[in-house]
C-alpha positions in Angstrom: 97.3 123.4 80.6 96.2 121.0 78.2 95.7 117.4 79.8 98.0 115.8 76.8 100.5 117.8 77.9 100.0 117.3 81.5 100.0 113.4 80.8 103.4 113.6 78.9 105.1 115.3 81.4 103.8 112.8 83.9 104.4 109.6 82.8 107.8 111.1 81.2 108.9 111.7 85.1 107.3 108.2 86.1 109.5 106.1 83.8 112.6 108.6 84.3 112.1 107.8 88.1 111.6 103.9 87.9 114.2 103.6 85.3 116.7 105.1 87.7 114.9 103.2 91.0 115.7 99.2 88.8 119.4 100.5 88.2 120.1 101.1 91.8 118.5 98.4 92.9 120.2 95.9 90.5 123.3 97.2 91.4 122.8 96.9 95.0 121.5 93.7 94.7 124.9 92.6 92.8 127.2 94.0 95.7 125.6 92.9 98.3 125.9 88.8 96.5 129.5 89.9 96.1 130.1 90.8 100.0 128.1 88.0 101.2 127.9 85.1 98.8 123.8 83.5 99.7 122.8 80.1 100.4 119.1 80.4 98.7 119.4 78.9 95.3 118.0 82.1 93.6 119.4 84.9 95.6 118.3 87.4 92.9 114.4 86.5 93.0 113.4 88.7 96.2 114.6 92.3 93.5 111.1 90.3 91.6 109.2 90.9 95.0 110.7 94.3 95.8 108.8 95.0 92.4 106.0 93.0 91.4 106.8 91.2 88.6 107.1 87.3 90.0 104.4 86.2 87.3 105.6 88.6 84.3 109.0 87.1 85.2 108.1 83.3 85.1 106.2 83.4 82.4 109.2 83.9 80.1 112.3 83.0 82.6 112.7 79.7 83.8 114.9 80.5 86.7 115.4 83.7 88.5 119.1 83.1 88.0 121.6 86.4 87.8 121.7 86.4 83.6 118.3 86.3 83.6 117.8 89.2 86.2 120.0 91.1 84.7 118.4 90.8 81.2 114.7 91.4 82.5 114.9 94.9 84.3 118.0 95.8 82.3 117.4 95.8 78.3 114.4 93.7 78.1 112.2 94.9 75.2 109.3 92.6 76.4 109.7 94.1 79.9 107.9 97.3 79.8 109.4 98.5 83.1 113.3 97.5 82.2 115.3 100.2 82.3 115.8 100.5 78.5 111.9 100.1 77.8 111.4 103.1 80.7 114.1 105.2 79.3 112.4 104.6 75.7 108.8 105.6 77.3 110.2 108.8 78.7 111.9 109.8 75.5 109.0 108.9 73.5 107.1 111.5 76.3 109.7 113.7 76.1 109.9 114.0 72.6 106.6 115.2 72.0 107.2 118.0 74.6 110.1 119.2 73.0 108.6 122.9 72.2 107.7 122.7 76.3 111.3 121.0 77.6 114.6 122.7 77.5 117.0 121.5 74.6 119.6 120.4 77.4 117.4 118.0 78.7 116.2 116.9 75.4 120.1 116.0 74.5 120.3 114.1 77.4 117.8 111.9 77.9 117.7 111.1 74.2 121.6 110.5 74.4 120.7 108.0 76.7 118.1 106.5 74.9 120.2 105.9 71.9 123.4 104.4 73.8 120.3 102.3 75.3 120.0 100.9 72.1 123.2 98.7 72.2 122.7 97.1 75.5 123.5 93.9 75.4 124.6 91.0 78.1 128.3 91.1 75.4 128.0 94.6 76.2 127.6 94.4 79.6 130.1 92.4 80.7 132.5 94.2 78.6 131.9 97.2 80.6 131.9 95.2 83.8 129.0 95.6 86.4 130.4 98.6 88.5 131.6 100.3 85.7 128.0 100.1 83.7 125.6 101.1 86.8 127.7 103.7 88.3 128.0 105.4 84.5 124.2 104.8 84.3 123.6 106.2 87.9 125.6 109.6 87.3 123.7 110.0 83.7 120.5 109.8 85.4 122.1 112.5 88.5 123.2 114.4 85.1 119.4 114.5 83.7 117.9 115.2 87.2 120.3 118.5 87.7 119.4 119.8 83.9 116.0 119.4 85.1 116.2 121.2 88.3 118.6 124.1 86.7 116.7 124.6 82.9 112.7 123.7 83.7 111.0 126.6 84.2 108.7 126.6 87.2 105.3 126.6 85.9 102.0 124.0 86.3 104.2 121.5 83.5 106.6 121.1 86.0 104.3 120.6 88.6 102.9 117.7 86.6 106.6 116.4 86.2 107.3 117.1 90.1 103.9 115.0 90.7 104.9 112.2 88.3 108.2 111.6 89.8 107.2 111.9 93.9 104.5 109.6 93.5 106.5 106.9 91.6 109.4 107.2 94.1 107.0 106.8 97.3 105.6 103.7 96.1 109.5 102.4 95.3 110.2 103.1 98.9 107.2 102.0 100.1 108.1 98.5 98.1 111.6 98.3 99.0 110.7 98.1 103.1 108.2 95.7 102.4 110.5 93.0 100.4 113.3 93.4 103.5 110.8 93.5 106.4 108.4 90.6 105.2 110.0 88.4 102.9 113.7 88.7 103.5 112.6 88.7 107.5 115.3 86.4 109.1 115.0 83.5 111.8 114.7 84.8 114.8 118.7 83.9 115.9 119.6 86.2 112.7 118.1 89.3 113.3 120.5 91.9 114.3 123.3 89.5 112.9 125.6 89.9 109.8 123.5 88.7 106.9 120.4 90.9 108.2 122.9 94.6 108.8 124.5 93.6 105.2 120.6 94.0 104.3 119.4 96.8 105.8 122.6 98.6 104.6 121.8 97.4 101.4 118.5 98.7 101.8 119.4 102.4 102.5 122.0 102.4 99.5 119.5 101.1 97.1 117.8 104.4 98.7 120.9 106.8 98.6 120.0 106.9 102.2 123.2 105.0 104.1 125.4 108.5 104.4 122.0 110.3 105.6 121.3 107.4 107.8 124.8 107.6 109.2 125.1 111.3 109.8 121.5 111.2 111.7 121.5 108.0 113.4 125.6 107.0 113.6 127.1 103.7 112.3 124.7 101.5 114.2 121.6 99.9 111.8 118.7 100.1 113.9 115.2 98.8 112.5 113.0 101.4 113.6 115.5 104.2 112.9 115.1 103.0 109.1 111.7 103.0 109.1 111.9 106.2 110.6 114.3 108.0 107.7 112.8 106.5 104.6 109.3 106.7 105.7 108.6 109.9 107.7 111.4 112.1 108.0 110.5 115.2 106.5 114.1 116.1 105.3 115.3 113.6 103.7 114.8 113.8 99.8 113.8 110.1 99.2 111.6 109.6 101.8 108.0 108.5 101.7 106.9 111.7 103.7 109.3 114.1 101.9 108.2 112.9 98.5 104.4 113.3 99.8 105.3 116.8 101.1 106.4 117.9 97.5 103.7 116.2 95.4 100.8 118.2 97.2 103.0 121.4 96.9 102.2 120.7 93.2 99.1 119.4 93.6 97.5 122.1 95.6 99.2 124.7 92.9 97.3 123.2 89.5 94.2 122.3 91.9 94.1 126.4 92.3 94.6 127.1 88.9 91.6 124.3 87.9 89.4 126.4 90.3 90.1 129.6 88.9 89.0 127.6 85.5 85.5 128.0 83.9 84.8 124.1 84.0 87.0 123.5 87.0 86.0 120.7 89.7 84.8 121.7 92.5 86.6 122.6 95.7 87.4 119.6 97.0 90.3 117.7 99.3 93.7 117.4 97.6 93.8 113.2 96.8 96.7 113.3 98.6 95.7 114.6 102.1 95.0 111.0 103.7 98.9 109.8 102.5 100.5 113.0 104.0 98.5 112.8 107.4 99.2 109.2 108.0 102.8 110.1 107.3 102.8 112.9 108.9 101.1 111.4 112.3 102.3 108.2 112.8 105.9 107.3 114.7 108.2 104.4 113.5 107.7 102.8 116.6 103.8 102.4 116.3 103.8 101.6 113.2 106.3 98.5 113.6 104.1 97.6 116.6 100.9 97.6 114.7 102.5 95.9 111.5 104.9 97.5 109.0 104.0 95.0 106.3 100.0 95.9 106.5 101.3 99.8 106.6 103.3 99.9 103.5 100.5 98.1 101.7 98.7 101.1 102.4 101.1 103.3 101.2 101.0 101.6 97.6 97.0 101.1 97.9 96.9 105.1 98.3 99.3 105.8 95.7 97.5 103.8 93.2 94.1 105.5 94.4 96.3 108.9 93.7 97.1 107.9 90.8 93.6 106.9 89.3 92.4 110.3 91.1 95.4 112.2 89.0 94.3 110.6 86.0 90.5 110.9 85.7 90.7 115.3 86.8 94.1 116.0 85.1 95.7 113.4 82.6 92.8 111.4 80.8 92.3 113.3 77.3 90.4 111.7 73.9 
C-alpha cells in the first residue's frame, strides 16, 4: 500500500476519533455542572487538563469560563483539535481517498462537515445543548456503522483500525488521569456525592456507565473503573481492548511489509510493551504503585507508537 494512502486513512480515523472523544466530553462536562452546580470559579478548566491544551487555551481565552469552552473544542477555527477543525481534517483525508472509501461514508462525513460550517454560539443555543451533542453523538455512531458495514477489509483499513485504537487509548488513558490527579478530592470527599457524580461522569464520557453497571452493579468503585477502562479485554473502549485490536492490524501490514522486496526487518510489533503491561498488570497494583505515573506511560508509549507508525509506514516525500 502506498504510504500516502496509508497516512490518509490514518490521520482521517485519528481526527474522526478525537472529534467524537471532545463532543462527549463537552457534553458530559455540561450535565454533570447541571446536576451538581461547582464551587471552583472555573468549573470547565479541568476538560483543558483532560486534554492538554491549558497554554493553547490561555493564550487566546482569558477565562476558562463555559462560552469560552464551548467555543474552543467546539467550532474554533484556530483550534486545530475542535471538533469542527477535526471533522474538517478528516474530510480533507477522506476526500483524497475517495476512489479507496465507500460513497456512503463519503456522504456522511462530508454532510457533516458542511452542516459544521454553520456552527455558531447563535446556533448553538438555538438548538439547545442536549439537543446539539446528542444529534452530533448519533451522526458520529451513523459514520462509525457505514464504516464497519461498507469498508472492505483489507491493509487500508487496517491503517484506519490503527489510527482510530491508538487515538482512543490515549483519550482514556487522559480522561483517568484528569479525575484521579487533579480532580482528586480532600480526603472527607472521596467516596461522597461530588466524587460518584465524577466517576459516573467519567464512565459516560467513556460510554462505559451501562457496561460498568452490568459488570460491577450500581455501586462506583475506584479500582473497578480502573479495572474496565484500562484492562478489561471486552470492553470496546478500553485501553487493553483498543491495544488488542491495533496489533491485530499491526501484525497483519507488518506481514505484508515482510513479504515486500525492501521490507524492514523482522522485528517486535511497536506495540508489544503497551499490550503486555496491559495485559499483566491488575487494577489493584497499579493504584498501589501510582495510577497517575501509569497513565503517563500509557500516553509516553502511544506517542513512541506513534513516531514508530510514522517513520516505517506513513512518512512519504
Amino acid at each position: 500500500m502506498l504510504r500516502r494512502i496509508a497516512n490518509h486513512l490514518f490521520w482521517a480515523a485519528r481526527n474522526l476519533e478525537r472529534a467524537e472523544w471532545r463532543a462527549r466530553l463537552v457534553n458530559v462536562n455540561y450535565h454533570l455542572l447541571v446536576e451538581s452546580p461547582p464551587h471552583e470559579q472555573e468549573p470547565w478548566a479541568p476538560l483543558l487538563a483532560i486534554t492538554g491544551e491549558r497554554e493553547a487555551f490561555a493564550e487566546r481565552y482569558p477565562r476558562a469560563d463555559e462560552a469560552s469552552i464551548l467555543r474552543f473544542y467546539t467550532f474554533d477555527d484556530q483550534n486545530p483539535s475542535s471538533i469542527r477543525s477535526c471533522i474538517r481534517t478528516a474530510r480533507e483525508n477522506a476526500r483524497a481517498l475517495r476512489h479507496r472509501i465507500s460513497s456512503e461514508l463519503w456522504l456522511e462525513l462530508n454532510t457533516l462537515y458542511l452542516d459544521s460550517i454553520g456552527w455558531s454560539p447563535v446556533a448553538l443555543e438555538a438548538a439547545g445543548m442536549y439537543t446539539f451533542f446528542a444529534d452530533l453523538g448519533g451522526r458520529f455512531y451513523r459514520i462509525a456503522g457505514v464504516i464497519s458495514d461498507t469498508l472492505t477489509r483489507d491493509p487500508g483499513y487496517d491503517f484506519f483500525t490503527i489510527g482510530k485504537m491508538l487515538e482512543r487509548t490515549e483519550s482514556i488513558a487522559r480522561l483517568l488521569d484528569v479525575k484521579y490527579h487533579f480532580l482528586l478530592p480532600t480526603p472527607e470527599q472521596v467516596g461522597g456525592p461530588v466524587d460518584l457524580l465524577q466517576w459516573a461522569a467519567l464512565l459516560r464520557s467513556a460510554s462505559a456507565l451501562e457496561a460498568y453497571r452490568r459488570t460491577y452493579g450500581n455501586a462506583i468503585e475506584v479500582e473497578r473503573v480502573v479495572e474496565l477502562l484500562l484492562f478489561d479485554e471486552s470492553f470496546p473502549r478500553s485501553a487493553r481492548f483498543s491495544m488488542n485490536r491495533l496489533e491485530t492490524s499491526l501484525g497483519r501490514i507488518a506481514t505484508l511489509a515482510r513479504n515486500g522486496a525492501d521490507s524492514p526487518a523482522e522485528r517486535p510489533l511497536p506495540s508489544v510493551g503497551l499490550s503486555e503491561m496491559l495485559a499483566s498488570l491488575p487494577a489493584a497494583e497499579i493504584l498501589a504503585g501510582g495510577l497517575h505515573e501509569f497513565l503517563l506511560r500509557i500516553q509516553d508509549e502511544c506517542a513512541r507508537i506513534g513516531d514508530t507508525l510514522f517513520a516505517e509506514y506513513l512518512r512519504f516525500e
